[in-house]
N, C-alpha and C positions, 0 to 999 in steps of 0.2 A: 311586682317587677314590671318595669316602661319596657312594653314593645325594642325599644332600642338597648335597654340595658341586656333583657332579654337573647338578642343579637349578638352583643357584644361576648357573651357567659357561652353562648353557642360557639362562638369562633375560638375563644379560650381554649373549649374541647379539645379541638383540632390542631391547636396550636403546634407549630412543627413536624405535624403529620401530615400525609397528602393530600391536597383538598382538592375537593369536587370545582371542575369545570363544565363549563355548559357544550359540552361537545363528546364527542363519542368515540372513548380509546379501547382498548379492552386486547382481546385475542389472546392471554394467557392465562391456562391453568392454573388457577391457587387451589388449595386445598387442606381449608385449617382441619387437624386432628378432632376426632367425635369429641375429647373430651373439653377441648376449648368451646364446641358447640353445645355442650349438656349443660357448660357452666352458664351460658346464657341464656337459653330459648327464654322466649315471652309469649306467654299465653292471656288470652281475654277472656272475659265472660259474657259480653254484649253477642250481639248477631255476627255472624261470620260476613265479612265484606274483601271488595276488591277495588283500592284505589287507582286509577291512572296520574302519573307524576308527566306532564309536560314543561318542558324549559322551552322559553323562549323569546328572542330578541326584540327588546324593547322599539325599533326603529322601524325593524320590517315587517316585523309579527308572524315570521318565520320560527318554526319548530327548530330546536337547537338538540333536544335529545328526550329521551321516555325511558319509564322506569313504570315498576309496579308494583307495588305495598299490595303482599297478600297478609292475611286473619284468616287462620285457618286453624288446624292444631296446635301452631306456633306462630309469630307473625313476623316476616320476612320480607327482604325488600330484594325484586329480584332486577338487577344496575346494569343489562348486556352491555356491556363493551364501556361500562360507565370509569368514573378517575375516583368516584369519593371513597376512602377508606381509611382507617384507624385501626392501630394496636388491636384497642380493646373489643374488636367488634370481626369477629370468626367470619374469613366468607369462603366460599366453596364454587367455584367457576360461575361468579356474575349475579350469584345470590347470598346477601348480607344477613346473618343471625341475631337473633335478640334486636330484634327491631322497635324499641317502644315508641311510644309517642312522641317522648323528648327526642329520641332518637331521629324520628320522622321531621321533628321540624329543626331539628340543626342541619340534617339535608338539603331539605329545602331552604333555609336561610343559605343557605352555603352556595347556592346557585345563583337566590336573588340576588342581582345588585344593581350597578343604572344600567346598565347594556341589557339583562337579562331578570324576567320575570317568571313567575314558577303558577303554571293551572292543578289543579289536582281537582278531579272525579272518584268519588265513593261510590259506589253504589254495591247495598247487600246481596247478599247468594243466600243458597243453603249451603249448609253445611259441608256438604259430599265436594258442591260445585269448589268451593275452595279451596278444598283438600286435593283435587284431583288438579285444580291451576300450581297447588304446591308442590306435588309431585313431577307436572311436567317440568314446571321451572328446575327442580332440581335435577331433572335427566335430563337438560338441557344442553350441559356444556357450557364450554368459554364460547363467548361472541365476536367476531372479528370487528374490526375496527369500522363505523358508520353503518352496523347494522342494527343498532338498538330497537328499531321503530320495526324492523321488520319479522322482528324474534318475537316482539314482544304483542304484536299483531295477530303472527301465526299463532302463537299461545294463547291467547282469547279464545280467537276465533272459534280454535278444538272445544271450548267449555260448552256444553249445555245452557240454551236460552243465548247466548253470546253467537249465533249462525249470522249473525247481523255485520258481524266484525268484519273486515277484510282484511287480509295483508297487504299491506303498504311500508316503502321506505321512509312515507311525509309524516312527522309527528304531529301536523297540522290536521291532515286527513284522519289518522287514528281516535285524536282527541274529539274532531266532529263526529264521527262517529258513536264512539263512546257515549256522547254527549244525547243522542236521541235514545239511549237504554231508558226504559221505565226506572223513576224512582231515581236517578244519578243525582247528587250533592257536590255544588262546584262550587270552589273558593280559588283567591288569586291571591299570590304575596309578593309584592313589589319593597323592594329596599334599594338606599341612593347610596351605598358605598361603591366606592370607586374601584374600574374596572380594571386593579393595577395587575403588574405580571405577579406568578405563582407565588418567588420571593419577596415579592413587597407584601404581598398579601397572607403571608409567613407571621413578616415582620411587623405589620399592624393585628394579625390576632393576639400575639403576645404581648403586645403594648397593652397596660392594666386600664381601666376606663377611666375617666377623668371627672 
């Protein structure tokens, strides 16, 4: 599959569901039922890791919003104050279930487009370190609106070996930081679809590819 067909099967997904903007809504409670969460978890077998997801503006190369793909016991993407979401994907106040990989990168396609480019930082833990980023994520709470960078700061921060991190509002600031951890894995995805409003952008994921 071409990188853009790729793209194309990603937005499919989505199609007439909410999709992810590069900006930072959030401040209400959801709370899918355990058993909508049982039917998905995703678990891995490789090393426990923790990614940072930064969005940001093609023009000014200003942070647009942050997110954080934890590998833990199960692997989750925890979205404060984020827009993306689907049916089929259980979330619980700003942290998204069954996160798999295909999952991870329709996310990220779903942000990039020509205003807007997506950085993401890996870098592995142990095991415990993981579990314990999963748990605060999960006693977190809903996030108010424009504070993704500063929830998702503070929650680092708390982890063992992570004393480096600061709280901060700039997703610019968190990502450099991040950025000097031993061992970090940085990738960028740039895509040129157009920056239309939410319904146009409805209307061309349903459109079948040509």
């Amino acid at each position: 599959m071409t990188m853009r067909a790729a793209s194309i099967s990603r937005r499919g997904f989505l199609a007439g569901a909410p999709l992810a903007l590069a900006a930072c809504s959030g401040g209400v409670s959801v709370r899918a039922p355990q058993e909508a969460i049982d039917r998905v978890v995703h678990r891995t077998s490789g090393p426990r890791s923790l990614t940072l997801i930064t969005v940001k503006n093609v023009s000014s190369g200003n942070g647009a919003h942050t997110a954080l793909l934890i590998d833990a016991s199960q692997r989750v993407l925890f979205d404060p104050a984020g827009s993306f979401g689907h049916p089929s994907i259980p979330e619980r106040d700003d942290v998204l279930f069954g996160f798999t990989p295909y999952l991870e990168g329709v996310y990220e396609s779903y942000h990039a487009r020509e205003t807007y480019y997506v950085i993401s930082q890996k870098v592995e833990v142990p095991a415990a370190t993981a579990e314990q980023a999963l748990q605060l994520a999960l006693a977190n709470g809903p996030v108010a609106r424009m504070n993704c960078t500063r929830e998702t700061s503070a929650l680092i921060g708390r982890l063992p070996g992570f004393e480096s991190i600061s709280t901060t509002w700039f997703p610019n600031n968190l990502a450099d930081d991040f950025a000097r951890l031993p061992g970090v894995q940085q990738r960028e995805l740039r895509e040129d679809d157009p920056d239309l409003s939410v319904e146009a952008r409805r209307q061309a994921a349903a459109t079948p590819a040509r």
